[in-house]
N, C-alpha and C positions, 0 to 999 in steps of 0.2 A: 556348445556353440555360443560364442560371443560376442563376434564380428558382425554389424551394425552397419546401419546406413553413414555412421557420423564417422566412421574410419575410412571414410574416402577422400574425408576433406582432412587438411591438415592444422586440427584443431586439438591434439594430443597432446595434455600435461604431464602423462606420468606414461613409463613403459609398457604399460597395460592396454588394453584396447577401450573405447569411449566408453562403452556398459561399465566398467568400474571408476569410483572418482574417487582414488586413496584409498582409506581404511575406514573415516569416519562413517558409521551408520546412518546419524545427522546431517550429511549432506543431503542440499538442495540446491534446485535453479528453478528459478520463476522470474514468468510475468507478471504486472500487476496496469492497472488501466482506469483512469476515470475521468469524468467531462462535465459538463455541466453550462446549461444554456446562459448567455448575456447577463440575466437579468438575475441570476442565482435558481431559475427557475428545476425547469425535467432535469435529476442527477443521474449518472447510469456510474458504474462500475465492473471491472471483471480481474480475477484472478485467473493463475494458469503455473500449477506449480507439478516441477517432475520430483522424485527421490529416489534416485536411483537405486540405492542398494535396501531400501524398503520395497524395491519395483513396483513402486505403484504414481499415476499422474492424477490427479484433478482438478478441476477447472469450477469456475462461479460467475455467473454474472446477475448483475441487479439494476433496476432502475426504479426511481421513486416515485408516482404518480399519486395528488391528491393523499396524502399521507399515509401510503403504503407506500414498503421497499417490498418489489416481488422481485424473488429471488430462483435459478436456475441452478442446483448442483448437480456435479457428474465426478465420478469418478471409474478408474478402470485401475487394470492389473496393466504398470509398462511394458513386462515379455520384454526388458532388455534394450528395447528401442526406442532410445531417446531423443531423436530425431522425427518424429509422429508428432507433432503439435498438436493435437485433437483428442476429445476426451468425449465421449458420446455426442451430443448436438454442438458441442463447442469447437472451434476451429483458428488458429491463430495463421497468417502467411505473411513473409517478409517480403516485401514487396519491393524494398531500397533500405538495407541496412544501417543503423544509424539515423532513419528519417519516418520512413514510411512502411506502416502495417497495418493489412487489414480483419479481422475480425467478423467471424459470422457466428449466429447463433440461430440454429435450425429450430421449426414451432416445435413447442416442447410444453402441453398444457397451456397451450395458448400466447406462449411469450416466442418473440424472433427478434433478429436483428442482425444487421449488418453496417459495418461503420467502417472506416477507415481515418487513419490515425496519420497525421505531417507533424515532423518537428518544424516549429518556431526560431529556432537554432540547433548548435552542437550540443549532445549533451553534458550535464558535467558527471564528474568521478567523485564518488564523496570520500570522505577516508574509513579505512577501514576499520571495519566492527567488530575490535577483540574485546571480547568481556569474559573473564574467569569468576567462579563463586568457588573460594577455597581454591584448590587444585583443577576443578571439576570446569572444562572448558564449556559455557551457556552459550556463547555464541562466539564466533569469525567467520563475517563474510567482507563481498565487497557489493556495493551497488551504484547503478547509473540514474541518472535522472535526467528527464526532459519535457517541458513543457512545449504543448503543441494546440493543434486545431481538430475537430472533428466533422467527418460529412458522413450522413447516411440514415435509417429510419429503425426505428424501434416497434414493434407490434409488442401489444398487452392486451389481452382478451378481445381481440379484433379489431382494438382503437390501434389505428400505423398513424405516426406522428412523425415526419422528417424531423431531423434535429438542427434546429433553427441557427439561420446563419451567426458567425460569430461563435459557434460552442466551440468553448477551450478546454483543457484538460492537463493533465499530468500525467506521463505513463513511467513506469520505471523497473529495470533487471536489477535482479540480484542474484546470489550463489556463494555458495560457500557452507557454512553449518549453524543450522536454529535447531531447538528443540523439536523436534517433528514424529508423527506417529504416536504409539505407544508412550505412555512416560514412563521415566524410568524410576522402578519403584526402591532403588538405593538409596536411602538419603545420606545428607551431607553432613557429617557431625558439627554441632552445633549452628546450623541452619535449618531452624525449621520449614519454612518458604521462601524463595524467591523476590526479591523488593524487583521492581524496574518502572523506568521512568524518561516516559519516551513524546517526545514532541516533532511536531513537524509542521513545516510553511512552505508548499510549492504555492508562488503566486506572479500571475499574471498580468501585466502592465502593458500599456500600449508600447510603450518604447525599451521593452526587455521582460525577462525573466528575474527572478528572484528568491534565491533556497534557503534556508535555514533548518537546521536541525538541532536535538537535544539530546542526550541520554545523561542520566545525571545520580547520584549514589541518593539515598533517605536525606540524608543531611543538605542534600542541591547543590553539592560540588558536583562538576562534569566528568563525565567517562568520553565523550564524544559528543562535540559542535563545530558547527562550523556555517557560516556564511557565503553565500556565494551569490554574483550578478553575470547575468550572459544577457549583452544587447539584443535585440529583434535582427534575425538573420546572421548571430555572430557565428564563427566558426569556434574550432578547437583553442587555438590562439586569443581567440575574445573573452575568453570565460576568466570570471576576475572572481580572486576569494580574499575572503576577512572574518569579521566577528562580528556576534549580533546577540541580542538579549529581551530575551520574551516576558513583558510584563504579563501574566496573565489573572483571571480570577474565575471562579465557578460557580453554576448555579446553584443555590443553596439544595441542602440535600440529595448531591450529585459528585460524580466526579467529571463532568461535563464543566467544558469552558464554553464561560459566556459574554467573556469581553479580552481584548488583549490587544499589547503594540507593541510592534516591532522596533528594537532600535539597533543601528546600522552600521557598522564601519567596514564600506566596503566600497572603494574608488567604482565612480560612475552610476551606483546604488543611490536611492534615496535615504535620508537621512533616518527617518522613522515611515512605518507604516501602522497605522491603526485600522484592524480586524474587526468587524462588526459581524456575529452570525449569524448566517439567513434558515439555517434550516441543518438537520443534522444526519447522518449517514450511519447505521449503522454494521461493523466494519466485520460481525459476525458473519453478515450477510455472503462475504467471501471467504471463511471459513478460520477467521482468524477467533480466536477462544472461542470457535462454536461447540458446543458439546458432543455433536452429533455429526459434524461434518470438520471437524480439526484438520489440519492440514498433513497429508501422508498417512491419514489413517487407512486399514485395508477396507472395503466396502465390497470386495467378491470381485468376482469378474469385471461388471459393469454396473454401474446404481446411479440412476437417475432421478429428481425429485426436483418439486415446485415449493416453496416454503415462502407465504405471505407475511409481512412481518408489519403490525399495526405500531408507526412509532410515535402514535400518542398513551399506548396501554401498557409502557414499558416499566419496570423496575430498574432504576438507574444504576443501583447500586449492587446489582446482581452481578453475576461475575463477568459471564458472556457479554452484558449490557456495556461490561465498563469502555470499549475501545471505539472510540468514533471519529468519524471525519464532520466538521462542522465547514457548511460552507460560509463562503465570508466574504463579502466586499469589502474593499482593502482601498482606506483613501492616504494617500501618497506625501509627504513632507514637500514635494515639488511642486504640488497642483494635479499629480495623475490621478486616475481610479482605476481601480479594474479590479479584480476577482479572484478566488482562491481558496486552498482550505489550511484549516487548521486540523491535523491530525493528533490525537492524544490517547495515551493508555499510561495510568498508574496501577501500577500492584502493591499494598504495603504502606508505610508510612511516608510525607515527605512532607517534612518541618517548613519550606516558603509558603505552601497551600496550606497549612494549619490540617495534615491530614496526619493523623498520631495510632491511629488501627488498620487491619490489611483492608477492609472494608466497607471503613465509617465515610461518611457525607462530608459536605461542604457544609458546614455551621451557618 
């Protein structure tokens, strides 16, 4: 038995019923979600990722309080049905497609929440992420992106905080195939590890949106960039693309950025924008290189768990440590300001940052 709640709707890619997506094992579809009040202050975050032919979903949420990220994992066994957005206390509903979604998180060890999510604008479409190592496909997908507002309250060991007028965010889909689950213990002749090299800038302005992305080979030529401007309230039609280039640097004995600017060539965009980081995110906490909660790994039936993660007591250069969102106030070439993050993950060397080992520092 196959046949699913999603084969009612006519959202069918292949001859197959929705429980199959092709042949890759690698296939995924996920959400992803995070906010962050005015002033750079309370950050929350949540993942929501299905795998189909792994059948298995999990979900993450986190918020940072007083320099703790408390962290909420779940995972379950999908049974095929990929239309279930929920994953033990986690809960995602589309409220207005394309704009509006609300999000609950049942008390779970003391942490709740429920928020709801508006876009800002349309979203945009980035391009798509083929990357091969050798023959060996690493990644093809596609992802959306949209920056928005959030309302609603957060509870953490009895402290319920509304989320202060103004908190913005970024939320964004993808699908298609990551490395996910199990790894696969083939390897690739004459590649001993994996290099990758990956940036990102959703930021928010009064008078619009603003994207940038990176993937880029050891040597810091690009695999995939691309700039983008969508005005405040644009539609589909309003979303404007170009090119853009990240000066960045790190904190010594890190692979943590701690200064960088944006430069711009994108009609209607500012010209540069300069990133200042107020505080850091770390991106384990949604199960991205977590050792212990990876994403599509099997965890049983159902496994739920609380994981406090103290981000002054960190080893930067550890491997899980490496991937983080730094938040950042962003002051504008025009006179704007406003807010945002800078996401980053290196693997391996890459000769612009003077990083020349899979897991040496910033000199």
């Amino acid at each position: 038995m196959v046949l699913s709640r999603g084969d009612e709707y006519p959202i069918h890619q292949t001859p197959e019923p929705v429980a199959y997506s092709g042949t890759d094992r690698n296939f995924y579809d996920r959400y992803f979600f995070n906010g962050y009040a005015p002033d750079g202050g309370e950050f929350f975050a949540l993942a929501f990722g299905v795998y189909p032919h792994l059948d298995v979903a999990d979900a993450h949420f986190c918020v940072i309080r007083d320099g703790v990220q408390h962290c909420i994992h779940a995972s379950r066994e999908l049974g095929m049905e990929r239309m279930e957005l929920s994953v033990g206390p986690i809960n995602i509903e589309i409220i207005e497609p394309l704009h509006k979604i609300r999000i609950s998180v049942a008390e779970t060890d003391g942490i709740s929440a429920q928020f709801e999510f508006s876009g800002r604008a349309f979203p945009i479409e980035e391009p798509r992420f083929t990357h091969r190592i050798g023959p060996r496909t690493f990644m093809d997908y596609t992802r959306m992106t949209q920056n928005g507002g959030y309302t609603g309250e957060i509870t953490v060991d009895g402290d319920t905080r509304g989320l202060a007028d103004g908190t913005l965010g970024t939320r964004d889909r993808s699908w298609g195939v990551r490395p996910i689950g199990a790894r696969d213990t083939q390897p690739m002749p004459g590649v001993p590890a994996p290099t990758f090299f990956w940036q990102w800038t959703p930021i928010n302005l009064p008078s619009g949106s603003v994207f940038w992305h990176k993937n880029a080979h050891p040597d810091g030529t690009n695999w995939n960039s691309r700039a983008a401007w969508v005005p405040l309230g644009g539609g589909i039609d309003d979303v404007v693309e170009g090119e853009g280039r990240l000066t960045s640097t790190l904190k010594s004995g890190s692979r943590w950025p701690s200064s960088a600017q944006l430069q711009l060539n994108v009609p209607g965009a500012p010209d540069s924008i300069q990133l200042t980081p107020q505080s850091r995110f770390q991106m384990r906490g949604l199960g991205y290189t977590s050792p212990d909660w990876g994403h599509g790994q099997h965890q049983g039936p159902l496994k739920v768990a609380r994981e406090d993660i103290g981000l002054e007591e960190l080893n930067p250069l550890q491997p899980e440590n490496l991937h983080v969102q730094m938040i950042c106030n962003a002051a504008a070439s025009n006179g704007e300001t406003g807010i945002g993050i800078l996401e980053q993950l290196i693997l391996g060397p890459y000769a612009p940052l003077g990083l020349k080992e899979y897991f040496d520092g910033s000199s």
